[in-house]
C-alpha positions in Angstrom: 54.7 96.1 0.4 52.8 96.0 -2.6 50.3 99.0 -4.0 47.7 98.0 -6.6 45.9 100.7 -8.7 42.8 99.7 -10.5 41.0 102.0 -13.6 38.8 101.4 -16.3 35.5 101.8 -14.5 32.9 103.5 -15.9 28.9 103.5 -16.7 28.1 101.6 -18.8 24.5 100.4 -20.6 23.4 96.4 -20.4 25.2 94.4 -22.7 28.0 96.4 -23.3 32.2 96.0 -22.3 34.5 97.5 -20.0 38.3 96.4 -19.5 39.7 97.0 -16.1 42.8 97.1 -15.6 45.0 96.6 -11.8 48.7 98.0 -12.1 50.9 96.2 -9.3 54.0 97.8 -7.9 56.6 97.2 -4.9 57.4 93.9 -4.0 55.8 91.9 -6.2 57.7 89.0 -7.5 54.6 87.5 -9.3 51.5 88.2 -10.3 50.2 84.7 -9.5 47.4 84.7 -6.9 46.0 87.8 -8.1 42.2 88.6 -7.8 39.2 90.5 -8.6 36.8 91.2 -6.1 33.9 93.0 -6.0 31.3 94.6 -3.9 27.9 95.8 -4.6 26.0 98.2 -2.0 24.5 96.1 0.9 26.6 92.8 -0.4 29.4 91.0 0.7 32.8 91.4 -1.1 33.0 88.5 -3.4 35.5 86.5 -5.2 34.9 87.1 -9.4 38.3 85.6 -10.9 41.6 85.0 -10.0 44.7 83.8 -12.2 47.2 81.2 -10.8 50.2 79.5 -11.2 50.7 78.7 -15.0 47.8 81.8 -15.8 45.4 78.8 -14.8 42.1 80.9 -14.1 39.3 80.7 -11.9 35.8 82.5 -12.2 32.7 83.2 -10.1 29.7 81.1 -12.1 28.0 84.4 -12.2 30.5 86.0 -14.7 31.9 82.7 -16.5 31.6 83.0 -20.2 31.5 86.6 -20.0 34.3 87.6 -17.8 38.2 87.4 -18.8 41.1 87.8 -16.4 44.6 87.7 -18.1 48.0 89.1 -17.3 51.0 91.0 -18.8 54.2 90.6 -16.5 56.3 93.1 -18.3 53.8 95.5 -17.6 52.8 93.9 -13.8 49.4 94.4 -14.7 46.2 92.3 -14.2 43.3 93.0 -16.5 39.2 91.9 -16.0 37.6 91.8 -19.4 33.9 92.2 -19.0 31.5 91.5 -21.9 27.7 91.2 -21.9 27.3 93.2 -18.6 24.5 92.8 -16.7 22.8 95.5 -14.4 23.8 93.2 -11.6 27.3 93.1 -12.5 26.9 96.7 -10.7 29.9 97.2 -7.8 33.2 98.5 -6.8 35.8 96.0 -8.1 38.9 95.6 -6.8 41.6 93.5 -7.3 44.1 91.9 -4.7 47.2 90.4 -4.4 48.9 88.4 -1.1 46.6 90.0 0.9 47.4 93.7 -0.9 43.8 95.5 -1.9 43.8 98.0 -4.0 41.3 101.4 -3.9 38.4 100.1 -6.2 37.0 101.1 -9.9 32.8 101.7 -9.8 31.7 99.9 -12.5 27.7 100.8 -13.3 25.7 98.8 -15.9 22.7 101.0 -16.2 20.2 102.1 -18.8 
């Protein structure tokens, strides 16, 4: 089993940053494979970045350039830096490993 906890949402205006962060516990072994998702109201759950085998990453095109995923083993944690947010960066992100989902962080980029 593995539980994932996710924080650092928040409100947010356009243009500004928010640094999520996705604490991993219970079987784990690596953090490889792990993912942010989100999901806006009305919208499909979507893939925004994932780090891999040798922290290679992966990003949705809507978020590259403005979006950082990186990882700290010690600390089994998984973070999403977002920069530059846009209103329609708007959802409940999520992050997910093997399979494993955790509860979600609302992240609003409003005015």
């Amino acid at each position: 089993q593995v539980q994932l906890v996710e924080s650092g949402g928040g409100l947010v205006q356009p243009g500004g940053s928010l640094r999520l962060s996705c604490a991993a516990s219970g079987i784990i072994f690596s953090l490889n494979g792990m993912g942010w998702f989100r999901q806006a109201p009305g919208k499909q759950r979507e893939l925004v970045a994932m780090i891999s085998i040798g922290s290679s990453t992966n990003y949705a095109d809507s978020v590259k350039g403005r979006f950082t995923i990186s990882s700290d083993n010690a600390k089994n944690t998984v973070y999403l830096q977002m920069n530059s947010l846009k209103p329609e960066d708007t959802a409940v992100y999520y992050c997910n490993l093997r399979g494993f989902w955790g509860r979600g962080t609302q992240v609003t980029v409003s005015s």
